[in-house]
N, C-alpha and C positions, 0 to 999 in steps of 0.2 A: 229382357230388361224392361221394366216401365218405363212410361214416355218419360221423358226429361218438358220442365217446362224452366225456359231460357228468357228470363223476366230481366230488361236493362231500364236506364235511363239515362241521361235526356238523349230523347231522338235527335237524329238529327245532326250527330260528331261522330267523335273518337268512339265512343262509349258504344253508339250503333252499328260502327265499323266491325269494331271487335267483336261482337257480339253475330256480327254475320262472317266474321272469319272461322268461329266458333260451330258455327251452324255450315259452315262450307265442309268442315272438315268432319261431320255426324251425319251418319245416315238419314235422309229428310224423315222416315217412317218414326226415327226414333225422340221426335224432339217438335215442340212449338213454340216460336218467338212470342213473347209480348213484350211491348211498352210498358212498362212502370203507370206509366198516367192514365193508359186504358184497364186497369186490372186493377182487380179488389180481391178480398181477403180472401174468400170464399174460391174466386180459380186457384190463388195459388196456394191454398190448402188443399186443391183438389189432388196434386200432384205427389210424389214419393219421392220424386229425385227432380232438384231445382236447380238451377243455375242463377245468380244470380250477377246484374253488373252496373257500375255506376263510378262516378268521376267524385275526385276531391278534390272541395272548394278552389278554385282559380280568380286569375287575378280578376277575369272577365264579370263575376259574380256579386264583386265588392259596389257595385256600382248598384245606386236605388231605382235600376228599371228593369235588375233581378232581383227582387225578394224573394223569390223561394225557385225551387227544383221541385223535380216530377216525386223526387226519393221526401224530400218532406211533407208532400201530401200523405206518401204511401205508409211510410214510416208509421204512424201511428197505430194505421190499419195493422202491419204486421205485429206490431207490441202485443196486440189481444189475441191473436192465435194461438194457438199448443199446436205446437211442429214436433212433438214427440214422433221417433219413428221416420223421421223427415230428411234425407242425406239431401245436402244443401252446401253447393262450393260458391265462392264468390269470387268475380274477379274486379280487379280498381285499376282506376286510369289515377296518374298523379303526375307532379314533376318534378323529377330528382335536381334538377337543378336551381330554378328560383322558389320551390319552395323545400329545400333539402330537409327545413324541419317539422316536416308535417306531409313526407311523401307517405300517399295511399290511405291518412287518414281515415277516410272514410268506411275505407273496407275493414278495418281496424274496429268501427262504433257501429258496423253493421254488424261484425261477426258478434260481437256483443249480444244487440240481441236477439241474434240467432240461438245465442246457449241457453239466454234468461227465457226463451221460450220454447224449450226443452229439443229445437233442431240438433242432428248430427251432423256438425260442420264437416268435411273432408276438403283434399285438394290443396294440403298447405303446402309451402314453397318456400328451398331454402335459398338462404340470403347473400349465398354466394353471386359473385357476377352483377350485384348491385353497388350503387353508389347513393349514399343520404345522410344524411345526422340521426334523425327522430322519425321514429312512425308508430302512431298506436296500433299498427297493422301486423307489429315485428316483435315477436318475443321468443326467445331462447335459441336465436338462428333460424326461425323462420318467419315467413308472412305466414297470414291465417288464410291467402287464396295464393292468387295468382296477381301480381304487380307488377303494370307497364306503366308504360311512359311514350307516352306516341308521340310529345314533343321533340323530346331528344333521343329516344330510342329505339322508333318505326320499323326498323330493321330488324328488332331480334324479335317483334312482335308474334310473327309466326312460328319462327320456331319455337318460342315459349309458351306458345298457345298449343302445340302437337305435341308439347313434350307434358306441359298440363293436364291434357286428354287422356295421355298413358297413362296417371295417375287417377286421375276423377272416372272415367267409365267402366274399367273392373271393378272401382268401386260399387257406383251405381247398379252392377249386374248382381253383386249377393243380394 
């Protein structure tokens, strides 16, 4: 298997938690963490097989002493890439309850443009076992990754991060 590079953001919460429950459950040899905020285009184009992880907009964000996240610096960067050849799963932190219509968005306008820049998403997730209104994340019974909720849902956390894994690293190994 190529190494996996396991790119999150923002450090420092849910988003980093998950992303080291991720990394607990992967052989160390087979995988390297980065921050979002410390990486550019160029590492994580270096990679084959990506993980990628990041939270949708919360309440905590609305306020003018957060103007942006580590994912809207990076964003950018990733738009000018060609990921042709690139298998690339995402996972989203959201919350199914205060914001039901717009749980995971994020993962929803990442996988976006994972496709528009020719990445092979894998790692979708059906939508059973969930509770929300709306998500750009969710189409035809599934998520496009893997969708938690650490607010109200910490619990099934793990196991839907090991049952995610079944899925995403046989991928990763053709």
């Amino acid at each position: 298997m190529s190494k996996i590079g396991l790119f999150y953001g923002p450090e420092g919460g849910n988003v980093e938690n998950v992303a080291k429950v991720i990394a607990s459950k992967i052989d160390s040899s087979l995988f390297t963490l980065h921050k979002v905020k410390d990486a550019d285009a160029e590492l994580l184009s270096s990679y084959s097989c990506i993980i990628l992880g990041l939270s949708t907009l919360g309440k905590h964000n609305w306020s003018s002493d957060n103007s942006g996240n580590d994912w809207d610096n990076f964003l950018p960067k990733l738009k000018g890439l060609d990921l042709k050849g690139k298998k690339i799963a995402i996972f989203g932190l959201g919350d199914h309850i205060a914001y039901a219509d717009f749980f995971v968005d994020s993962m929803g306008d990442l996988a976006q443009i994972i496709e528009q820049t020719g990445g092979n998403l894998i790692g979708k997730v059906s939508g059973d076992g969930y509770e929300f209104n709306e998500s750009r994340a969710f189409d035809d019974g599934e998520f496009v990754g893997l969708p938690l909720d650490e607010d109200f849902e910490s619990d099934l956390t793990d196991k839907r991060v090991s049952k995610w894994l079944e899925i995403i690293l046989p991928e990763f190994e053709k």
